[in-house]
C-alpha positions in Angstrom: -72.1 30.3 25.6 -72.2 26.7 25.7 -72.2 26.5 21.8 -69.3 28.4 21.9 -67.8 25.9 24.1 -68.5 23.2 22.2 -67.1 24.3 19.4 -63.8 25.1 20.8 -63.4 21.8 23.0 -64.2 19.9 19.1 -61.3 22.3 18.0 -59.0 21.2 20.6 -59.8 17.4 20.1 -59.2 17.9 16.4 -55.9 18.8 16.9 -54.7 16.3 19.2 -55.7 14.2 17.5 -53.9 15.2 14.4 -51.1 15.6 16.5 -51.2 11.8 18.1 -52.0 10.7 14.4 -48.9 12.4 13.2 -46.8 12.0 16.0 -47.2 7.8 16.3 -46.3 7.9 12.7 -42.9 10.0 12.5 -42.3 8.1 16.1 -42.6 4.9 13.7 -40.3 5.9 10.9 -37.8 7.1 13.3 -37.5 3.8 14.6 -37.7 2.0 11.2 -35.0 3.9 10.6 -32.6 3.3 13.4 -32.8 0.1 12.7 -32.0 -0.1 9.3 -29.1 2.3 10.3 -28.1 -0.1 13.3 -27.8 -2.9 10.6 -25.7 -0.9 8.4 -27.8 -0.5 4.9 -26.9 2.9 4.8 -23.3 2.3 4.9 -21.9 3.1 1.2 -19.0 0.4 1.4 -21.0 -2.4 2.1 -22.4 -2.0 -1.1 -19.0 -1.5 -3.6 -17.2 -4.5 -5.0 -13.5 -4.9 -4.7 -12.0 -3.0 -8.3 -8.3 -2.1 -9.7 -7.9 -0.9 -12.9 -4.7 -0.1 -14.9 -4.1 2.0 -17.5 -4.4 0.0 -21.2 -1.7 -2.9 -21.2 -1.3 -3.9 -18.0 -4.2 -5.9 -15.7 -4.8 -6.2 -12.3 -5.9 -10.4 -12.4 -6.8 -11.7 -8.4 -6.4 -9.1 -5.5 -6.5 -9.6 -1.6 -5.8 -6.8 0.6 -4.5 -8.1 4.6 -5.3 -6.6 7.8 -1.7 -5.8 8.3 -1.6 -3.5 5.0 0.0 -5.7 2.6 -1.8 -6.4 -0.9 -1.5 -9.7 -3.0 -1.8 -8.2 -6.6 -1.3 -10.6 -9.9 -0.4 -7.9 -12.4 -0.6 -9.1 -16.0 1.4 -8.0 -18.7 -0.5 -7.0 -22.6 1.9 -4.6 -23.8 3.4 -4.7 -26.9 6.7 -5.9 -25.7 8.1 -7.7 -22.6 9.1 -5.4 -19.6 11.1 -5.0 -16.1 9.2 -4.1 -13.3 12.0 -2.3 -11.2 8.9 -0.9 -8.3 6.0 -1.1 -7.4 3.5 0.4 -4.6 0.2 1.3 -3.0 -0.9 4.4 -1.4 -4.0 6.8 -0.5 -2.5 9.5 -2.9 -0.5 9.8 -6.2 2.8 9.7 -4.4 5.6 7.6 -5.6 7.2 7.7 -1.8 6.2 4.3 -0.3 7.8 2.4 -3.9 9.0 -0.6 -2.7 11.6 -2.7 -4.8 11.1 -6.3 -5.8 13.5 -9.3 -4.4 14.6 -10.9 -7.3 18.4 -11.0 -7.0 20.9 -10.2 -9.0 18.7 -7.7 -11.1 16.0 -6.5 -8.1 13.5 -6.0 -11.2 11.1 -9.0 -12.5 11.2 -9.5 -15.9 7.5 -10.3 -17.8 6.9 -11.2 -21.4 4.4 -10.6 -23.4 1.1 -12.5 -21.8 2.9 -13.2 -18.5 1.5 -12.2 -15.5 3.1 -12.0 -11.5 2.2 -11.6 -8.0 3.2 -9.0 -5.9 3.3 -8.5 -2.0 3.5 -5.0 -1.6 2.2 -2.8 2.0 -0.3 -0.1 1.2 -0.2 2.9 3.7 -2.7 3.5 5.6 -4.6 0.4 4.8 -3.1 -1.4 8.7 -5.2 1.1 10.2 -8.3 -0.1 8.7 -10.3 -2.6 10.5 -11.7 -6.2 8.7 -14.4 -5.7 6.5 -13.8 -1.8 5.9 -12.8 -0.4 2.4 -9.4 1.0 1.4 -9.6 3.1 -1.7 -6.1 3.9 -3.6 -3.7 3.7 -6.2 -1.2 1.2 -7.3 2.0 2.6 -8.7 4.1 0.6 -10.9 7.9 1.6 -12.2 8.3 -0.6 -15.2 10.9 -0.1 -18.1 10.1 -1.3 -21.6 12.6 -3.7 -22.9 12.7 -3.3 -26.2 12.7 0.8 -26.4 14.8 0.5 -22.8 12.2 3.7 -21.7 11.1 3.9 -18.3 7.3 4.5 -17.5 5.3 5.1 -14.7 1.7 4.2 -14.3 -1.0 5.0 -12.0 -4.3 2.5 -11.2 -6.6 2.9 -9.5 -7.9 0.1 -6.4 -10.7 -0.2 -4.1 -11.0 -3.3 -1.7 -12.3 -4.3 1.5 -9.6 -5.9 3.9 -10.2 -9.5 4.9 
């Protein structure tokens, strides 16, 4: 009887100790990984880099996006002929409702030759919401009409930055 006794107490100090083993070791990983979560490496827009692309012809140059929502965009001009940008705007979606018109009086449009390039200051909705340091991903619409042909386009790009 005391064999049999033996045996089972061995069996019992087997497993808890493969238990403590194994238990010390997930408790160790859990809090490797609360820490790298508390200092934010698994948060996905730390890691992306400001972007906005046009479609061929147009270029986005330098880019700031504000805390208050408004976007400083240098949009240059490679088409094959000058145009009028007559609005321009920033949004979450592919919606032409937050358009804002440029202040350029008489005309309200800015005129760009070929190779030119200007800044805008347009607000991007939703972005005022966002806190410093967080990412706003959206397009940039642009109204422009062609001033040789006298056609009017509308282009979609794309933008992702982080607001400063």
């Amino acid at each position: 009887m005391k064999i049999n006794g033996m045996i089972e107490s061995r069996k019992a100090q087997s497993a808890m100790e493969y238990l403590m083993t194994y238990g010390w070791a997930i408790l160790i990983i859990g809090v490797a990984l609360a820490a790298m979560f508390q200092m934010g490496l698994f948060n996905p827009s730390r890691y992306v880099t400001n972007t906005c692309t046009l479609p061929s012809g147009l270029a986005c140059g330098q880019f700031i996006l504000y805390s208050n929502g408004t976007l400083s965009v240098s949009i240059g001009n490679a088409l094959q002929d000058p145009i009028n940008v007559t609005a321009i705007g920033c949004s979450q979606n592919k919606t032409i409702t937050n358009m804002q018109i440029p202040y350029n009086p008489p005309s309200n449009q800015i005129y760009m030759p070929i190779g030119s390039s200007h800044t805008f200051n347009i607000n991007c909705m939703g972005a005022s919401s966002l806190a410093p340091g967080q990412l706003y991903i959206g397009y940039l619409v642009i109204n422009y009409t062609d001033d040789v042909t006298l056609f009017p386009q509308t282009v979609f790009g794309k933008i992702a930055v982080k607001i400063s």
